[in-house]
C-alpha positions in Angstrom: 24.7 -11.9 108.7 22.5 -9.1 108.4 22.2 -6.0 106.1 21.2 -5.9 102.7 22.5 -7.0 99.2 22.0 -6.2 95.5 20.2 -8.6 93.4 18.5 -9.3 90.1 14.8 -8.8 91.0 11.8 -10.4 89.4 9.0 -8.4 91.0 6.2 -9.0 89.1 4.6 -11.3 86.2 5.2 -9.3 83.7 8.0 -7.9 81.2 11.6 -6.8 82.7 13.3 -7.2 85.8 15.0 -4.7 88.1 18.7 -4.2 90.0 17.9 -3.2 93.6 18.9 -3.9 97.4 17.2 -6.8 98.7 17.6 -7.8 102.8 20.6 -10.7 103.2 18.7 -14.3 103.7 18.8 -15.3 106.9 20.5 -19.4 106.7 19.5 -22.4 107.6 20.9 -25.5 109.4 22.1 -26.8 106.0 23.1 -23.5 104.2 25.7 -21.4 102.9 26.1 -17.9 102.6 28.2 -16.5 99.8 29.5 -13.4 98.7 29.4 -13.0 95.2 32.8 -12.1 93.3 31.7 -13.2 89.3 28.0 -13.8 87.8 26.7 -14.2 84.4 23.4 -14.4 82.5 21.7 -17.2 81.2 19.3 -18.8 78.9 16.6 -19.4 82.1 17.6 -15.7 83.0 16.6 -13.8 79.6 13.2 -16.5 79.8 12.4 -14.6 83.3 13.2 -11.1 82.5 11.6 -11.1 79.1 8.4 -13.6 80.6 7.8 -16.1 77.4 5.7 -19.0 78.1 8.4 -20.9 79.9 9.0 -18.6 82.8 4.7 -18.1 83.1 4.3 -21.8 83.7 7.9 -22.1 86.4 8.1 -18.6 87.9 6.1 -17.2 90.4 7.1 -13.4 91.2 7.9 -11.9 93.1 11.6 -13.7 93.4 15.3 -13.2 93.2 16.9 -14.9 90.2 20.4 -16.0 88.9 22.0 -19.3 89.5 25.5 -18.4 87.6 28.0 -17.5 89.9 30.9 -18.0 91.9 32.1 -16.5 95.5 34.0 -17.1 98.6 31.4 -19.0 101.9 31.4 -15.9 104.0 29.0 -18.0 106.7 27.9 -21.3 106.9 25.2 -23.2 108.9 25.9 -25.6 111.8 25.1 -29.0 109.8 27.5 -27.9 107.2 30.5 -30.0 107.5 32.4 -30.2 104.1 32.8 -26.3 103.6 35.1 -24.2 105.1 34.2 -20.1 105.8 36.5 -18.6 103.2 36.3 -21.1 100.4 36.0 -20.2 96.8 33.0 -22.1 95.0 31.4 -22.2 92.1 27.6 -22.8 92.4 25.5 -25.2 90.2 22.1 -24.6 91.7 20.3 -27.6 89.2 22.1 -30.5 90.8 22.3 -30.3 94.5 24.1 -33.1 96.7 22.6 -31.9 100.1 25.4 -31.2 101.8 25.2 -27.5 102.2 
């Protein structure tokens, strides 16, 4: 898939964070592509946007953040085996199992 979506944007090391278009990522062998439906903001979010110590030593801008969220698999790589176009999922990007 191709085009453009919107997305939280951390574009430089500094204070704040902007809402723009970004270009779709392109997938790999291993990877889904989902379209967001839900998404929420978290501790490691408000540590990006507002740049305290934490995110300076873990972050390196420019980068699209956010790892609360859920969506339906609108396209999946070939190696993926155990998800299904159309699925619903719920993402927990700190513990990955490698299937996807």
């Amino acid at each position: 898939m191709t085009g453009m979506m919107t997305a939280v944007l951390k574009a430089s090391p500094a204070p704040g964070s902007t809402v723009t278009q970004v270009p779709i990522p392109g997938l790999g062998p291993r990877d889904v592509l989902i379209k967001v439906r839900a998404a929420s903001i978290c501790g490691t979010d408000l540590h990006i946007h507002d740049w305290d110590k934490w995110a300076q030593g873990r972050v390196r801008p420019p980068l699209v953040f956010g790892h609360e969220f859920c969506g339906h698999v609108v396209e999946a790589g070939p190696a993926v085996t155990q998800i299904e176009v159309g699925a619903f999922v719920s993402v927990e990007g700190h513990i990955a199992d490698g299937t996807c």
